[in-house]
C-alpha positions in Angstrom: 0.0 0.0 0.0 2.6 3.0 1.0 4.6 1.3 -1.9 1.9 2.1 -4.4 1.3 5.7 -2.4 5.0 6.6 -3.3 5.3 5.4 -6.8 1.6 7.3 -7.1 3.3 10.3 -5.7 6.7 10.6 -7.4 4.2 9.7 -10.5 2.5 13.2 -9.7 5.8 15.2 -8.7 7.7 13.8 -12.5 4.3 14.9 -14.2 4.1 18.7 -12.7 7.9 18.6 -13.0 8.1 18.3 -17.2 4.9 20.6 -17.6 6.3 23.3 -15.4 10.2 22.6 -17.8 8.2 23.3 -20.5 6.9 26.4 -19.2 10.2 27.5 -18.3 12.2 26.8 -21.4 9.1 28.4 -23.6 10.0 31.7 -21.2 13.5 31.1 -21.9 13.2 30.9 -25.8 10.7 33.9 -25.8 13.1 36.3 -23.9 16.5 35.2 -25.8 15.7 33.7 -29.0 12.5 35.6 -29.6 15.1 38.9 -29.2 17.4 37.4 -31.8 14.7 37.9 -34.0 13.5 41.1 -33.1 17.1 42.3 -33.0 16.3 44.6 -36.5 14.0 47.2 -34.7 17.1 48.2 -33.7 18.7 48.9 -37.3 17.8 52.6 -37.8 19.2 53.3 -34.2 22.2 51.4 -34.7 22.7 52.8 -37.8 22.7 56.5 -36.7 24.4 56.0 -33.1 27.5 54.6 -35.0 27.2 56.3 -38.1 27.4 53.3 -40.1 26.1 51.8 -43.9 23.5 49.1 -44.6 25.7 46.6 -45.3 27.8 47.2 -41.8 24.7 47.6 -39.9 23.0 44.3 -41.0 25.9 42.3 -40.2 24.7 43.0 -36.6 21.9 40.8 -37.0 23.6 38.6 -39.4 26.1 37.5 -37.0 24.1 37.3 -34.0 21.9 34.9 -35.9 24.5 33.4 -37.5 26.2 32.4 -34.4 22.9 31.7 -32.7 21.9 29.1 -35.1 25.4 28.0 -36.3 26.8 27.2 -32.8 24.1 24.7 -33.0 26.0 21.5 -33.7 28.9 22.7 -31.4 25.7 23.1 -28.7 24.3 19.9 -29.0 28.2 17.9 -28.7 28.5 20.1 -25.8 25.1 19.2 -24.5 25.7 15.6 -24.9 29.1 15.6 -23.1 28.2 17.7 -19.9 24.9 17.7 -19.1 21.8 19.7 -19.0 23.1 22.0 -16.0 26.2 22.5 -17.0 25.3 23.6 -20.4 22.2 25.9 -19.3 24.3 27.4 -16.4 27.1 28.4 -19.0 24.2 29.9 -21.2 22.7 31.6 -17.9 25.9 33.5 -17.9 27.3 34.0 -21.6 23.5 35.9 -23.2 23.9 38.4 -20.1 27.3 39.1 -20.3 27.2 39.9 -24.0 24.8 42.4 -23.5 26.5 43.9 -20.3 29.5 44.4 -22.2 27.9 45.9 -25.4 27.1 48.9 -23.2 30.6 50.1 -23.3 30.7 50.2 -27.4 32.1 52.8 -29.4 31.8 51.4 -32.3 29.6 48.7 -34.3 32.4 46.3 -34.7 32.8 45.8 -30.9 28.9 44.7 -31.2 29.9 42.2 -33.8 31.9 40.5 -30.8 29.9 41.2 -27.7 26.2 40.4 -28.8 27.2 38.6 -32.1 29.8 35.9 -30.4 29.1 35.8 -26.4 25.7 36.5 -26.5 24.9 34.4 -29.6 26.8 31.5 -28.1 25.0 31.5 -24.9 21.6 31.8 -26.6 22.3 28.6 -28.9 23.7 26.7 -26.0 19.9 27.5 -23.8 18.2 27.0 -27.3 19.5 23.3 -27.8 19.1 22.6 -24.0 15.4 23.3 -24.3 15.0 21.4 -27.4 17.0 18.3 -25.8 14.7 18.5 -22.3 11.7 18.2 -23.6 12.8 15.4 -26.2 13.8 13.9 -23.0 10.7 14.4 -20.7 7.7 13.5 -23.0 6.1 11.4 -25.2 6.1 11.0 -29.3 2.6 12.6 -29.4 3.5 14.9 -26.3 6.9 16.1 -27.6 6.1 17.4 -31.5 3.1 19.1 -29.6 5.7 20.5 -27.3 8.2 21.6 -29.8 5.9 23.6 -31.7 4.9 25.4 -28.8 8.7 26.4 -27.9 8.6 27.2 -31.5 5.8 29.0 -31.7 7.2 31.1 -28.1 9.9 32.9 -29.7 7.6 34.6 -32.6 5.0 35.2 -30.0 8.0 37.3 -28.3 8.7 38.6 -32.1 5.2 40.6 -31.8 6.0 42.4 -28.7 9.8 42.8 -28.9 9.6 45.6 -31.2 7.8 48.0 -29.5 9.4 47.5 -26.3 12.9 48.1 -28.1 11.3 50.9 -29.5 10.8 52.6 -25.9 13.2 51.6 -24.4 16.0 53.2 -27.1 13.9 56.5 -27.1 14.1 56.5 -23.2 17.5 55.2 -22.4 19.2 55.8 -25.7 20.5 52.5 -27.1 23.7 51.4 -24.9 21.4 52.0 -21.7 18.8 49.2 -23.9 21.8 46.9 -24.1 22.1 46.9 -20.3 18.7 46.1 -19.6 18.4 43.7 -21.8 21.1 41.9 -20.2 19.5 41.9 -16.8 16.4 40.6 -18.4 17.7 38.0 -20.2 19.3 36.8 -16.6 16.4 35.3 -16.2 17.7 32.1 -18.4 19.0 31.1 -15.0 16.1 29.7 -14.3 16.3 27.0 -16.8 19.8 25.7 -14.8 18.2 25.0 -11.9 14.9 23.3 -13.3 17.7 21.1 -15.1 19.8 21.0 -11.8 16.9 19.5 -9.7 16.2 16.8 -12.4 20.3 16.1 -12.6 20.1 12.6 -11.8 17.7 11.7 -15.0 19.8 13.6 -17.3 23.2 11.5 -16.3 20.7 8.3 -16.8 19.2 9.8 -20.1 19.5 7.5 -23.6 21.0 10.3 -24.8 24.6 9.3 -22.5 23.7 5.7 -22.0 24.7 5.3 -25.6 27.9 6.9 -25.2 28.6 5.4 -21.8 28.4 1.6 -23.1 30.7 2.5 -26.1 33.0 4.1 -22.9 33.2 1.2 -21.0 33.7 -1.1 -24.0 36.8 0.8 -25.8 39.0 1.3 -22.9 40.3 -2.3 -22.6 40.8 -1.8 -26.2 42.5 1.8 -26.1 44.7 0.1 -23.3 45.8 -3.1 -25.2 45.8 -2.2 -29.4 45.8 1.7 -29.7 45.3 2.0 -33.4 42.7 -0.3 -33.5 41.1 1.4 -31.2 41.4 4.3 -33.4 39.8 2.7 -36.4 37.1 1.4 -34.4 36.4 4.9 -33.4 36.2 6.5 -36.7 34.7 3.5 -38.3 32.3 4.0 -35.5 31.7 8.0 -35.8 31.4 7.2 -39.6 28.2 4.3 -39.1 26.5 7.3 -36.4 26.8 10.2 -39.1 25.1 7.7 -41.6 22.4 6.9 -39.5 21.3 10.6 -39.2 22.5 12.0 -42.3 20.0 10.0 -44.4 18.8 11.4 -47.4 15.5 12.7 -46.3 17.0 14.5 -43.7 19.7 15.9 -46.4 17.0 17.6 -48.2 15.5 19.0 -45.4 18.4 20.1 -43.8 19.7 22.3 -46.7 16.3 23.5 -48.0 15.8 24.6 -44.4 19.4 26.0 -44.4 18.7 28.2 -47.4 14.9 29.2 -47.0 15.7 30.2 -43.4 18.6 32.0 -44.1 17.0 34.3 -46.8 14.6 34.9 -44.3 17.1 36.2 -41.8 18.4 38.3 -43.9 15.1 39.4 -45.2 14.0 40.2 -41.6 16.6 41.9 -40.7 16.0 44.9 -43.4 12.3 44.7 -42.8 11.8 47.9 -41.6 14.2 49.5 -44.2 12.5 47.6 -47.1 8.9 49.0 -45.7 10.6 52.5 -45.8 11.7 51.5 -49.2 8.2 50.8 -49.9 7.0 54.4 -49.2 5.4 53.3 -46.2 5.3 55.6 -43.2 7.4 54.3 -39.8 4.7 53.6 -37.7 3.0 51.0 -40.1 6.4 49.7 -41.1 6.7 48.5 -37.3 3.7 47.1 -37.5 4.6 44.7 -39.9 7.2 43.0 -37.4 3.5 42.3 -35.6 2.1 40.7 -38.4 5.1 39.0 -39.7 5.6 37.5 -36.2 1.7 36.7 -35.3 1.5 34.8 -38.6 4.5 33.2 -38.0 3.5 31.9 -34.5 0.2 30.6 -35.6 1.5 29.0 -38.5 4.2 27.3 -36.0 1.7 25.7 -34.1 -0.2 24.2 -37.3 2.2 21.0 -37.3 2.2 19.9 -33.7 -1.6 19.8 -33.9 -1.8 18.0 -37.7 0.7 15.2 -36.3 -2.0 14.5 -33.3 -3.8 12.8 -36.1 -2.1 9.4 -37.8 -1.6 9.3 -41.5 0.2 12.6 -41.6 4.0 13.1 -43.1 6.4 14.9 -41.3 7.7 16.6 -44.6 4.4 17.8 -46.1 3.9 21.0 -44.5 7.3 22.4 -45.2 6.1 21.9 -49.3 2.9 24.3 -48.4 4.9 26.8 -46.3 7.6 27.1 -49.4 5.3 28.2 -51.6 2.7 30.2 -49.7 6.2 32.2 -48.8 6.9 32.6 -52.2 3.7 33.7 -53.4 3.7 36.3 -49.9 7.4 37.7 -51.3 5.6 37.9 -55.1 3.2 40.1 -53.4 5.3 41.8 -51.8 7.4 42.9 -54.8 3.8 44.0 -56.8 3.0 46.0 -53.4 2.1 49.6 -54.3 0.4 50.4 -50.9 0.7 49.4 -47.1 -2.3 46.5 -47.2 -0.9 44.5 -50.1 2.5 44.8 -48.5 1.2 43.7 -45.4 -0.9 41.0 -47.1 2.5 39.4 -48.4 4.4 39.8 -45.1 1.6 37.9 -43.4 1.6 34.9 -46.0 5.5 34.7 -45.6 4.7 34.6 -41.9 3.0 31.8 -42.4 5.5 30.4 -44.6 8.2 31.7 -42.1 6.4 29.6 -39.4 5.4 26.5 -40.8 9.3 25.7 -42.1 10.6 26.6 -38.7 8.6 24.1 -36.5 8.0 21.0 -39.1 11.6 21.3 -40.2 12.4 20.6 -36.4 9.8 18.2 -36.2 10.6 16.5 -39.1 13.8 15.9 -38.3 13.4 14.9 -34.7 11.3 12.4 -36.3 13.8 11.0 -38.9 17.0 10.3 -36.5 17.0 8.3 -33.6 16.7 9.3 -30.3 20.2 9.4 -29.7 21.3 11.8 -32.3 18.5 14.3 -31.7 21.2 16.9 -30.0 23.4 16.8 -33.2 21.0 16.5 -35.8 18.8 19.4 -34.3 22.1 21.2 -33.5 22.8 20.8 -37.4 20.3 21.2 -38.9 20.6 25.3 -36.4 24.1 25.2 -37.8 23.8 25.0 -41.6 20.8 27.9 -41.4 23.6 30.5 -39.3 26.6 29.8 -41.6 24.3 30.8 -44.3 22.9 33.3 -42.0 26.3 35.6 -41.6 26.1 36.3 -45.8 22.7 37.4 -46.2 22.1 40.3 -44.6 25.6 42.4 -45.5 25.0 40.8 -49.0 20.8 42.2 -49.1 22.3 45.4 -47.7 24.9 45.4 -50.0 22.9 44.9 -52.8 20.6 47.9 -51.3 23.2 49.9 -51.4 24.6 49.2 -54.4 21.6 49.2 -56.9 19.0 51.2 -54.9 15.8 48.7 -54.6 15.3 45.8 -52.9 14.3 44.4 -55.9 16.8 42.2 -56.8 16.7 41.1 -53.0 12.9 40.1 -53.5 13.9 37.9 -56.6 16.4 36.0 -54.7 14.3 35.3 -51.5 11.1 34.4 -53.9 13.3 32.1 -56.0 14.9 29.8 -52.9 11.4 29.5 -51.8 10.5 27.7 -55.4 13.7 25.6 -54.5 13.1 25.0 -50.8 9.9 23.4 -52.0 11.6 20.7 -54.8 13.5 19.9 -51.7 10.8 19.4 -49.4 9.2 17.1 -52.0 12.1 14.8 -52.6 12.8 14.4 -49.0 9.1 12.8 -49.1 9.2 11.1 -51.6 12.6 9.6 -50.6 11.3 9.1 -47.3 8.5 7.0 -48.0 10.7 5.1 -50.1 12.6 4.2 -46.8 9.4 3.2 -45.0 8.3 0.7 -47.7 11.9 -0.8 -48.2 12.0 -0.8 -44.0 8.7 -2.4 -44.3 9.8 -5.1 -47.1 13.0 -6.2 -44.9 10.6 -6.7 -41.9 8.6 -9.3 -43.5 11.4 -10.7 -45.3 12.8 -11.0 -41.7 9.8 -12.2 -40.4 9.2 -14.9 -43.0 12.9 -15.8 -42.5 12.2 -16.4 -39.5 9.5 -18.7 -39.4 10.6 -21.0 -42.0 13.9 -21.6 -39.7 11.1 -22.2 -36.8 9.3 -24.8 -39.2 12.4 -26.2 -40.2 13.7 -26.9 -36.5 10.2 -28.4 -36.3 10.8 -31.1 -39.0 14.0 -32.4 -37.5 
């Protein structure tokens, strides 16, 4: 009886536990990756308190997402090696610090350093950790449910971001905004200890276990034949990249790479490209609000279409490609501020629905064990491409006066995005049913050996 009363109640306590994680890490990706994202209602300010171009300006943002999401492989080794706490309480102090620091600029470049590098390291490092807990703490139908929402978090942030930046750099001027921003985002501390208190389960995780056994297994081996050991290893790093680097996941990782990365860039000269636009400041912030509240719905669209069976994984991603592309068409035709806001809203949507099902998708395609490094990948491909696209946008900008040629671009990887999307479906299925064929191959194998055995 008291034994069934205390697995009843550490039942309860492990339930309310993961529910109040995933509150916690969707407050810790709203207040530092929702900022990442937000980080271009800053541009005009930044560009007139350091008396910089375009090009130098957007490189800000560029790098800062860059880093973010290309520090994402490097996160999720690091995740994998020390721990939950460790990692979260080294993010807890690296997104502050950048911010701190950024206070005593006096010029742009120094930004490029402090916000770009620390901060953008501690945020991908918090990012990944969030991802990785709640992978660890629910369910199949629980966890894509749950991703979308931390997904879905960071736009929500998106709508509100702007307008607080926007007071607080006419209030405090904008080195005073860098300091309290990096008191606010101290509040990623709190993710460290939700992750310290549940220490124990993340030693114990599969993620570890994995690595553990292969631990306890190869140092005989090290001990006694050293370069076989070797060739075991890289034999054995070579059979885990293949596993996860299938060809569906291929396709989605570098049309995610190149759609999202546009869109970075793209989002980054917003404001600047609704200026260009003839549309008056106060309406061009307001597209950040519907770019971001499009976004955020559109997020949340595949976590509740995979709560019904029957549904791929890589079919959403097609539709968000190409509503995108027809939102940036619009866009480009846009001779007033409602069609222009009509195509920002349908490359919300677009925006949205590649950033959650390309997560899901790929959390659905690799084994547990490699969801760090295959989430943390599929981060880093989007911010090396990242770091280009904004300086080359404002560059372009700058050199042929129109955004045009900038619209072209963005419209066109859309159009490719999508051919990707649709070969890493159609090569996916192709998996399934050859996975499929070997199973009853197996299975009939198996039962003739059975009916053999059986004769003699």
């Amino acid at each position: 009886m008291d034994i069934s009363m205390a697995e009843r109640t550490q039942t309860h306590r492990h339930e309310s536990y993961k529910w109040i994680l995933l509150l916690t890490a969707t407050a810790v990706t709203m207040i530092d990756f929702g900022l990442v994202f937000s980080f271009g209602t800053m541009f005009v300010t930044m560009m007139e308190t350091f008396q910089t171009g375009r090009a130098a300006t957007a490189t800000v943002q560029s790098i800062l997402i860059g880093v973010t999401l290309g520090f994402g492989a490097v996160s999720g080794v690091i995740v994998s090696k020390v721990g939950l706490p460790v990692a979260t309480f080294v993010a807890s102090l690296m997104v502050p610090l950048g911010f701190c620091l950024s206070f005593f600029a006096n010029e742009v470049v120094i930004i490029y350093f402090t916000i770009g590098l620390v901060s953008g390291i501690g945020i991908s490092l918090a990012y990944i950790s969030c991802v990785v807990a709640i992978d660890c703490e629910f369910s199949e139908s629980q966890r894509t449910l749950c991703l979308s929402i931390l997904n879905t978090s960071y736009v929500v942030a998106s709508i509100a971001y702007p307008y607080c930046l926007e007071w607080l750099t006419e209030q405090y001027g904008l080195k005073g905004t860098f300091l309290i921003l990096g008191g606010f985002t101290l509040n990623t501390l709190v993710l460290f200890v939700m992750c310290f208190i549940n220490r124990e389960k993340s030693k114990n995780n599969k993620t570890f276990a994995r690595q553990d056994a292969e631990n306890d297994y190869n140092v005989p081996l090290k001990e006694r034949e050293p370069f076989k050991f070797l060739r075991y290893r890289i034999s054995n790093a070579f059979l885990d990249f293949k596993k996860y680097l299938s060809t569906p996941y291929l396709f989605i990782l570098v049309a995610t790479g190149i759609l999202l990365s546009s869109l970075d860039g793209y989002l980054a000269l917003m404001l600047d490209i609704a200026l260009w636009k003839q549309i008056d400041s106060s309406r061009a912030l307001i597209s950040f609000v519907i770019y971001s509240s499009f976004t955020a719905g559109s997020c949340l669209v595949p976590g509740l279409l995979k709560q019904k069976k029957g549904i791929n994984s890589c079919a959403y991603p097609i539709f968000s490609s190409l509503t995108g592309a027809i939102g940036m068409m619009i866009i480009y035709f846009a001779n007033d501020h409602i069609t222009f806001m009509t195509g920002t809203s349908l490359v919300g949507v677009g925006c949205g629905g590649i950033l959650s099902s390309s997560m899901n998708a790929a959390v659905k395609i690799v084994e547990i064990e490699f969801v760090p490094v295959a989430t943390g990948l599929l981060l880093t491909v989007n911010g090396l491409l990242s770091v280009g696209t904004g300086p080359l946008f404002g560059w372009l900008r700058d050199t042929t006066s129109s955004y045009r040629s900038v619209l072209i671009i963005i419209m066109t990887l859309h159009g490719v995005s999508a051919v990707l999307y649709m070969l890493a479906l159609i090569f996916r299925r192709l998996d399934k049913t050859k996975a499929k064929q070997n199973n009853i191959q197996h299975t009939e194998s198996q039962e003739r050996n059975m009916n053999d055995a059986l004769l003699f």
